[in-house]
C-alpha positions in Angstrom: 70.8 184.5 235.6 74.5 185.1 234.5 75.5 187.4 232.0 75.9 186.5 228.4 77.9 188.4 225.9 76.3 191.0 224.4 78.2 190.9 221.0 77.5 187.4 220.7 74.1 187.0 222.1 70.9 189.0 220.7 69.5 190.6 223.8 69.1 194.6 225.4 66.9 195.9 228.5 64.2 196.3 226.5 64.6 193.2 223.9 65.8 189.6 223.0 65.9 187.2 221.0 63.5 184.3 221.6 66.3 182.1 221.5 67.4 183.3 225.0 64.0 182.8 226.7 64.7 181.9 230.5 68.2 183.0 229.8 68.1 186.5 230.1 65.8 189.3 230.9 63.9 191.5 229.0 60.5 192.8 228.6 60.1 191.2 225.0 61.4 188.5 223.0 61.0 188.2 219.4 62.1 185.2 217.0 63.5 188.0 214.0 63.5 187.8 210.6 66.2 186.8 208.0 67.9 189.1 205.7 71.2 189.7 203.7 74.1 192.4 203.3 73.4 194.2 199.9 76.1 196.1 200.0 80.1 195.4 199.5 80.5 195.9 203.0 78.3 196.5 205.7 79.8 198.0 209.4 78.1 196.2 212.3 78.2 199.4 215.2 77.2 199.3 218.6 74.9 201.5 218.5 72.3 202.8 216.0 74.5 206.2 215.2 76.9 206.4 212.3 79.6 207.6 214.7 79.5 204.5 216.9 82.3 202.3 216.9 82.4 199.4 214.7 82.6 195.6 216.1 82.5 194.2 213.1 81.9 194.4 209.1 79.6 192.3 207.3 80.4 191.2 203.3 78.0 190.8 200.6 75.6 188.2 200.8 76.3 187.5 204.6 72.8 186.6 206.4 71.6 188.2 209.4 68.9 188.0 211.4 66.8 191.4 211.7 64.9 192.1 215.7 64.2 195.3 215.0 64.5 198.2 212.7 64.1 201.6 213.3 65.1 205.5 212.6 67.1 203.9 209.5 68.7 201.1 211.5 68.5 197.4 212.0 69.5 195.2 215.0 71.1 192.1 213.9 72.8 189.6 214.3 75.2 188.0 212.3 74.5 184.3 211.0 78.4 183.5 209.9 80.1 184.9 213.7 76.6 185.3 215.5 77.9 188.9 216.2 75.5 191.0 217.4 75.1 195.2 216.6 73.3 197.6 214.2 73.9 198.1 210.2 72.0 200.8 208.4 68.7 199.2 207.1 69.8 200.5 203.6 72.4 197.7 203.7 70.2 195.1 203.8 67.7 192.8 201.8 64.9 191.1 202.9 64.7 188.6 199.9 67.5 186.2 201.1 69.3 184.9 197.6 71.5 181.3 197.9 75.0 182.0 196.7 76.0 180.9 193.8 79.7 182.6 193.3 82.1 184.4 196.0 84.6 186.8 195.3 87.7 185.1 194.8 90.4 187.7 194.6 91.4 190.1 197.1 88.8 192.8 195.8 86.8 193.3 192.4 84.3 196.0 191.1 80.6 196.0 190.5 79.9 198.1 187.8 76.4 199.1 186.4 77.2 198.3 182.5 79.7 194.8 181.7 82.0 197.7 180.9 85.2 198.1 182.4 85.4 201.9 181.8 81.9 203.0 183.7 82.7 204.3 186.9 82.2 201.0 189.3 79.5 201.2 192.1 80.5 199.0 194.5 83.1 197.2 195.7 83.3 193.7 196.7 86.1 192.0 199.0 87.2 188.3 199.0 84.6 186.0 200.6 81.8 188.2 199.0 79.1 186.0 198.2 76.7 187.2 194.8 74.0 185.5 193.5 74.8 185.4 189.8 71.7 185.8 186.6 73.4 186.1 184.1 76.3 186.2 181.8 77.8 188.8 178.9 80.8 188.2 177.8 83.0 188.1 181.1 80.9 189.5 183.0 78.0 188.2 185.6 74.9 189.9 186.4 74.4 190.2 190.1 70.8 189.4 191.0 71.3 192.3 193.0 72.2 194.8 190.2 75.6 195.7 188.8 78.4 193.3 187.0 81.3 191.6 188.3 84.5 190.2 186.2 83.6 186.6 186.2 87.4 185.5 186.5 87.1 186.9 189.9 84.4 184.8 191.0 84.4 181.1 192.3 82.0 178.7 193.1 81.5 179.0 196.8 83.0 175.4 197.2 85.7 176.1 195.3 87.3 179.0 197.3 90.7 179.1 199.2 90.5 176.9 202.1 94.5 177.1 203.0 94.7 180.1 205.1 98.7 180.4 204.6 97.6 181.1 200.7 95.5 183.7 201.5 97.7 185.3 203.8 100.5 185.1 201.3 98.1 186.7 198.4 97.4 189.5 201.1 101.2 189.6 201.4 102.1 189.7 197.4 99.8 192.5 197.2 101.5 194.6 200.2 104.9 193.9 198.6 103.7 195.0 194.9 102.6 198.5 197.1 106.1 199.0 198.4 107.5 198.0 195.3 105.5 200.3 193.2 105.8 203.2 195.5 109.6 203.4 195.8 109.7 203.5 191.7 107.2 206.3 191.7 
């Protein structure tokens, strides 16, 4: 059998995914179960050890597929880049929640009152997704806890498709930083 990669296919010694039956080796295969990132942001390590390097990071409301959990970790795999490593379990939800608003800014807060002076406790980056329960004033309940500034959410379908206008936005920022800091 050849080799597959390892960050893009769900398989180790001692397990796979059920997906790669015949393809690869391995004692046990199991079919996983779904879940979603809970968290802001989620870093997907290579191995089950907050030290580990990180292959990737996974946003709010990104689903994953869960073959194992243990010690505090989960081995996953990414549904959006099928990227393949371990989060900490406490990033995740088993209840998977349908979108229904991403973040649409470069970065917003989630803060635990629809108050814009309680210290936020979480923070959300563009492409976020947040399942969205309610509404007070401008602010949306996420069905995972916590507010968000509605202006800085979108409808999923209505995000920005043209990467040169993101890039740009990314770019505005940087030049507001270097701005800002030489009048400091």
């Amino acid at each position: 059998m050849s080799a597959l990669d390892r960050r893009l296919n769900a398989y180790r010694p001692d397990l796979a995914a059920e997906s790669l039956k015949g393809l690869v080796e391995a004692p046990h295969f199991v079919k996983g179960t779904p879940a979603q990132i809970a968290v802001g942001l989620a870093d997907l390590k290579q191995r089950p050890d907050a030290a580990a390097r990180i292959d990737s990071q996974l946003l709010a409301g990104e689903k994953v597929t869960v073959y194992e959990e243990k010690d505090g970790w989960a081995w996953v795999q990414s549904a959006d880049d099928n990227y393949v490593g371990y989060v900490e379990t406490a990033a995740l939800r088993q209840q998977v929640l349908d979108p229904t608003h991403c973040v649409g800014v470069l970065r917003t807060f989630v803060f635990p009152q629809p108050d814009l002076k309680d210290p936020p406790i979480d923070v959300l980056s563009m492409g976020a997704q947040v399942c969205i329960t309610a509404r007070e004033g401008n602010y949306l309940s996420r069905a995972d806890g916590g507010w968000v500034y509605a202006p800085h959410l979108a409808a999923p379908d209505q995000t920005e498709r043209d990467f040169v206008a993101t890039a740009l936005t990314f770019m505005r920022l940087l030049a507001w930083g270097i701005v800002a800091s030489r009048a400091g």
